[in-house]
C-alpha positions as CSV (number, residue, x, y, z in Angstrom):
1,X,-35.7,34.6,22.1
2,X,-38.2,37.4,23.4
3,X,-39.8,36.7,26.7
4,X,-43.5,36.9,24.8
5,X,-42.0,33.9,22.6
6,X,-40.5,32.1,26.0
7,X,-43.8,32.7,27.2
8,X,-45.9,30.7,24.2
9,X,-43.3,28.1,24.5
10,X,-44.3,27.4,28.0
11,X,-47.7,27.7,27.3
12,X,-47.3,25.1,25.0
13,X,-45.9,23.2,27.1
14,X,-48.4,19.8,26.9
15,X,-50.3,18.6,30.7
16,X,-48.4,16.1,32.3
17,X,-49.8,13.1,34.3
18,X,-48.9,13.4,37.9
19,X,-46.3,11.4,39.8
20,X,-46.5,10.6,43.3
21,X,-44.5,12.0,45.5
22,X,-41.7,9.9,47.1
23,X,-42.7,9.0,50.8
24,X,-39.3,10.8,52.1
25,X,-37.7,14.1,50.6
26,X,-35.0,12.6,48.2
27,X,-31.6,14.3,47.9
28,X,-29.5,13.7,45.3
29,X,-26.5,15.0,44.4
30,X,-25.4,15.1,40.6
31,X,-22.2,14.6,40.1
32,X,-18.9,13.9,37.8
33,X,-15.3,15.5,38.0
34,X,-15.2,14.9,34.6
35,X,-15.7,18.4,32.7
36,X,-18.8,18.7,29.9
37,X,-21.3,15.1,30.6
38,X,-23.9,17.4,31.0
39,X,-24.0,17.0,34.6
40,X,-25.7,20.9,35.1
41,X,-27.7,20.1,31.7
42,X,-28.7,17.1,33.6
43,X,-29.3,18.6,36.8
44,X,-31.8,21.8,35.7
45,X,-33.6,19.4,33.3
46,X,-34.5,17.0,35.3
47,X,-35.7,18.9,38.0
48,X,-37.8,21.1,35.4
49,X,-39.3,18.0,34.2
50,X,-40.1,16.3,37.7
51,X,-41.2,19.9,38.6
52,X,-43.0,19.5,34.9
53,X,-45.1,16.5,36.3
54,X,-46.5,18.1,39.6
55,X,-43.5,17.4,41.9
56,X,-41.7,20.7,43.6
57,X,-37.7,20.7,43.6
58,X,-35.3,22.5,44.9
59,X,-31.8,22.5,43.3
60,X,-28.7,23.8,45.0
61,X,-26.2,25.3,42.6
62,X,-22.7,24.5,43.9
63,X,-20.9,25.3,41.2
64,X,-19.2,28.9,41.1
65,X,-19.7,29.2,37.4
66,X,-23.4,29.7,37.7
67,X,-24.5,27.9,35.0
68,X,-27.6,26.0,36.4
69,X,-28.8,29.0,38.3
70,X,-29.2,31.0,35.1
71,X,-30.9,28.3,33.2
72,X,-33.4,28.4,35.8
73,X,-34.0,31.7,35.3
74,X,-33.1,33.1,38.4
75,X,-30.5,36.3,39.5
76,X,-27.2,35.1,41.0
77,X,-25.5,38.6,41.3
78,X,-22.8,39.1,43.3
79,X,-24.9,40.0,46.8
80,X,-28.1,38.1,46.4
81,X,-28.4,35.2,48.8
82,X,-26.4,32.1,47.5
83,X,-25.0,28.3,48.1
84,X,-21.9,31.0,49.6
85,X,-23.5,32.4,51.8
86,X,-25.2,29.4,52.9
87,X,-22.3,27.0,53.5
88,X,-20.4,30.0,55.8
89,X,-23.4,30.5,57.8
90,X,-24.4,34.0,56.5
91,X,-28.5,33.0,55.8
92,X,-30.2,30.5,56.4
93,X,-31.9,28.4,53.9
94,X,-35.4,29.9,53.5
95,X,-33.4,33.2,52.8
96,X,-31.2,31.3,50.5
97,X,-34.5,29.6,48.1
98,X,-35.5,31.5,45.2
99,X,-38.4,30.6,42.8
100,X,-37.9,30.0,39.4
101,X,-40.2,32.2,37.2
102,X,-40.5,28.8,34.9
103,X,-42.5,27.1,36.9
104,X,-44.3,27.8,40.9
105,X,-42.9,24.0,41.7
106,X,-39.6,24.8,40.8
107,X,-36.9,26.4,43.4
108,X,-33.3,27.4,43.7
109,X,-30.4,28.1,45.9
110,X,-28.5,29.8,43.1
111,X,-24.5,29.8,43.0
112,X,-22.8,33.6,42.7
113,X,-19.3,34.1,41.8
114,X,-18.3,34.5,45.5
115,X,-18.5,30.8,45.8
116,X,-15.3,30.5,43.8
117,X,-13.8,31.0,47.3
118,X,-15.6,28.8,49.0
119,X,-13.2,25.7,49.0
120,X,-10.6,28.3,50.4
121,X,-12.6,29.2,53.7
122,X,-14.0,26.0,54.1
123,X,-10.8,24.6,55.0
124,X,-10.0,26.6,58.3
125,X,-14.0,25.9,59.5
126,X,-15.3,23.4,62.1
127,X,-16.9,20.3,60.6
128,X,-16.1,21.5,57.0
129,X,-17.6,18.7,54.9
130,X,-20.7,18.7,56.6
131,X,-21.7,22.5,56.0
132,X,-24.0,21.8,53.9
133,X,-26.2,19.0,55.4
134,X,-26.3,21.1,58.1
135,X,-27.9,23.9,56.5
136,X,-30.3,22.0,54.4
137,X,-33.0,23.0,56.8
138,X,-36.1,20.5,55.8
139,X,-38.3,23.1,58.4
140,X,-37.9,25.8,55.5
141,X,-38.1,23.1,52.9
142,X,-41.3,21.9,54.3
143,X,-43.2,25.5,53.7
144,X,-42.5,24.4,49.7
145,X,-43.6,21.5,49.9
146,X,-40.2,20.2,48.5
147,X,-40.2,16.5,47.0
148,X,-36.9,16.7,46.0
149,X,-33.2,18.6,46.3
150,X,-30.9,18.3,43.8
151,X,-27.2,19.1,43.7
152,X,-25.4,20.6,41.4
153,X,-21.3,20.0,41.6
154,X,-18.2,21.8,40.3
155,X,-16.4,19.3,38.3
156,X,-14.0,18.7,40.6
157,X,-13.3,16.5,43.7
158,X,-13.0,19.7,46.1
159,X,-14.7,20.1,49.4
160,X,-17.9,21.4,47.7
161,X,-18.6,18.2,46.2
162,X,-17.5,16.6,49.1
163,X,-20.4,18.9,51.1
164,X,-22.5,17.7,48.1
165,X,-21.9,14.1,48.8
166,X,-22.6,14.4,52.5
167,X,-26.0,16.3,52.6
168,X,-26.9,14.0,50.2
169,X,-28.8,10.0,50.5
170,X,-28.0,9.7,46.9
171,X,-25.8,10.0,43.7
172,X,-26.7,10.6,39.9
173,X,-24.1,10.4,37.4
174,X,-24.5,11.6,34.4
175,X,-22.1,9.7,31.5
176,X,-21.6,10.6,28.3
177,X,-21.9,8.1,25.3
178,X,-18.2,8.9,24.0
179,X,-14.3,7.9,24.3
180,X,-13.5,7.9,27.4
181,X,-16.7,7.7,29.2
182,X,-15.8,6.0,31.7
183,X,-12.6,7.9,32.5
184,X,-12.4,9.5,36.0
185,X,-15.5,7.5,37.0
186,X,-13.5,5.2,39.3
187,X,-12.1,7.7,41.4
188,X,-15.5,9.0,42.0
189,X,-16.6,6.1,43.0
190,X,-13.6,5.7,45.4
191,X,-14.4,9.1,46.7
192,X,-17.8,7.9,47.4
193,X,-16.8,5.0,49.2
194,X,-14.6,7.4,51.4
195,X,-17.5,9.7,52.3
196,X,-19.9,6.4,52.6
197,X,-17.3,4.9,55.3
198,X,-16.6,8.0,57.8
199,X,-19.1,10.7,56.7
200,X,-22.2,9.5,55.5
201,X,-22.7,5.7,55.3
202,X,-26.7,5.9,53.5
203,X,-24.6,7.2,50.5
204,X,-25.1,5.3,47.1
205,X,-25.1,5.9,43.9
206,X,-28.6,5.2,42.8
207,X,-28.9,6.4,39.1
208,X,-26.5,6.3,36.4
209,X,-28.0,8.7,33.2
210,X,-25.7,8.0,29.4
211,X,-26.0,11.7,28.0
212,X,-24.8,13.1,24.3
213,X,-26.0,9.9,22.9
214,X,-25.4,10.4,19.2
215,X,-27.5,7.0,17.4
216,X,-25.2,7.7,14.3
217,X,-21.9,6.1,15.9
218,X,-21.2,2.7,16.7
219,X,-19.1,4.3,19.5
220,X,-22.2,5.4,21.4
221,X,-23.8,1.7,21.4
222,X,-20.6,0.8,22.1
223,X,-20.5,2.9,25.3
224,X,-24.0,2.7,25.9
225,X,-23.3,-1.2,26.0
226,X,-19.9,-0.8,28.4
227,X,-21.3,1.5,31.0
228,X,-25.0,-1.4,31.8
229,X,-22.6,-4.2,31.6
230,X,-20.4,-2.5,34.3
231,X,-23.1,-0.8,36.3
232,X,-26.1,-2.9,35.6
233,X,-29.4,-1.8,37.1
234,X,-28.7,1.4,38.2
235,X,-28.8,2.7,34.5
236,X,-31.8,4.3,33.6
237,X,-33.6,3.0,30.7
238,X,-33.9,6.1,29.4
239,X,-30.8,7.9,27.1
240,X,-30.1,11.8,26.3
241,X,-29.6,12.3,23.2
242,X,-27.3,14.6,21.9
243,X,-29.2,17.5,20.7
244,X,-29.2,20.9,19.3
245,X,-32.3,22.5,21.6
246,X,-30.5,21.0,24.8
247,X,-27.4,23.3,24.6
248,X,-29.1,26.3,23.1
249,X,-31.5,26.5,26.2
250,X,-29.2,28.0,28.9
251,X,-28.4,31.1,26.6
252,X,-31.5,32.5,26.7
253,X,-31.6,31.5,30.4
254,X,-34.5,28.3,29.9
255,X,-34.1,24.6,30.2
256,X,-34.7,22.6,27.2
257,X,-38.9,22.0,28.8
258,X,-39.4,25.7,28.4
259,X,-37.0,26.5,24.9
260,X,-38.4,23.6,23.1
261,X,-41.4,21.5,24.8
262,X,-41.5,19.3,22.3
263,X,-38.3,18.3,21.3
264,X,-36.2,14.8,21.8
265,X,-33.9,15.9,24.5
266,X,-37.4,17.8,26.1
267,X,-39.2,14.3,25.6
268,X,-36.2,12.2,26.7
269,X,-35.7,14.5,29.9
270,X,-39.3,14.2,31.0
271,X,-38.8,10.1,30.4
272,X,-35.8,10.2,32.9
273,X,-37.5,12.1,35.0
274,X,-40.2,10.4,35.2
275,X,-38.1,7.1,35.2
276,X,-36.6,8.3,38.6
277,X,-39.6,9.1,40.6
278,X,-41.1,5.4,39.2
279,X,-37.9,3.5,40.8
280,X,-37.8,5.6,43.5
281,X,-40.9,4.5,44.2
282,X,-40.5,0.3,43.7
283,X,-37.2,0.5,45.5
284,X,-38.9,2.1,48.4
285,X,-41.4,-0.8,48.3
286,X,-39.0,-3.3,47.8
287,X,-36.8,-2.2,51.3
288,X,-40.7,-2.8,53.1
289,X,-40.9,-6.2,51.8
């Protein structure tokens, strides 16, 4: 794709109503030991849709591979300012924020391939699993006007998703509609409980998103089924599809909003998104009550 053809796909991008913005910064950390859910798909298209309907995020790439960084169009060299350099203390978070060229609401701590390190030098540091929350500074976020922060893990249970799960209020996971969907998950959730009890007791995990839906298979009603009947409300309404556009988008270094506006995992991405501010919104009510 050409950047003059990136750019008419953004320009074709339709308006969006509005959503209000949640009455506290939300964090939320996306994540899923479990290789391939499409927990960085998940991540970078969710915050380009919020972003999409007049909301400014900021996600935090933690993962050394990189991936959501680049589908968010933004450089994460070896050397520029990253999640590594953050979590040691190097910069400080308005250094560490980049702005995606997608879209002026839409930010970035991007992950560099120094990070792969990380979990080695965390180790030997005071308060190690709290690095992070620590340098989330919400002075710097403030000057961006930033709604929400979103978390990208490693898939893995190391101590940069343990750093994700402490800076964080809550937890998004992303499950794919397929055999063994639900494999892993309960160690997760055991982790979380661990982190709740002596780290960070507001943890929860408020959102469960099915992903790779496929409305061919019995299997992925089937799943679809398994995962509300164990999890209940916390399921969005809302289902990924498994589509095409979605994994093509990274490659040319776009989410799925900007590659293809108008495609089903665009559409369905936008209704999550949209779907998350909304409950966000009723559960805050519903604590006033």
């Amino acid at each position: 794709m050409t950047n003059d053809t990136a750019e008419e796909v953004q320009n074709a991008q339709p308006a969006l109503e509005a959503l209000p913005r949640p009455e506290a910064r939300r964090v939320i950390t996306i994540a899923n030991q479990k290789g391939g859910v499409g927990k960085t798909t998940t991540a970078v298209n969710l915050a380009a849709a919020l972003a999409a309907h007049g909301l400014s995020v900021l996600v935090i790439d933690l993962d050394p591979q990189g991936n959501a960084s680049t589908a968010l169009g933004i450089d994460h060299r070896s050397g520029v300012a990253s999640s590594y350099e953050l979590l040691i203390g190097e910069v400080d978070m308005a250094e560490a924020i980049h702005q995606s060229p997608h879209n002026e609401n839409l930010y970035c701590v991007p992950a560099t391939i120094d990070l792969a390190g990380a979990e080695i030098e965390l180790v030997s540091m005071v308060a190690r699993e709290g690095r992070l929350k620590n340098a989330i500074d919400h002075t710097a976020l403030d000057q961006h006007n930033i709604d929400y922060v979103l978390i990208d893990c490693p898939p893995s249970l190391g101590l940069l998703t343990v750093n994700a799960l402490v800076a964080a209020r809550e937890v998004l996971l992303p499950i794919q509609c397929e055999y063994y969907a639900l494999e892993g998950v309960g160690q997760l959730l055991r982790n979380i409980e661990l982190v709740q009890a002596h780290l960070n007791p507001s943890l929860h995990v408020s959102t469960i998103l099915l992903t790779m839906y496929d409305g061919r298979t019995k299997l992925a009603g089937q799943v679809a089924d398994e995962v509300r009947n164990h999890f209940g409300a916390v399921v969005l309404r809302t289902i990924i599809p498994r589509s095409v556009k979605v994994s093509e988008a990274p490659g040319y270094g776009l989410t799925v909003l900007e590659y293809d506006p108008a495609s089903r995992g665009a559409m369905s991405y936008l209704d999550a998104g949209k779907e998350i501010a909304e409950r966000g919104a009723a559960t805050v009510k519903v604590r006033e009550r």
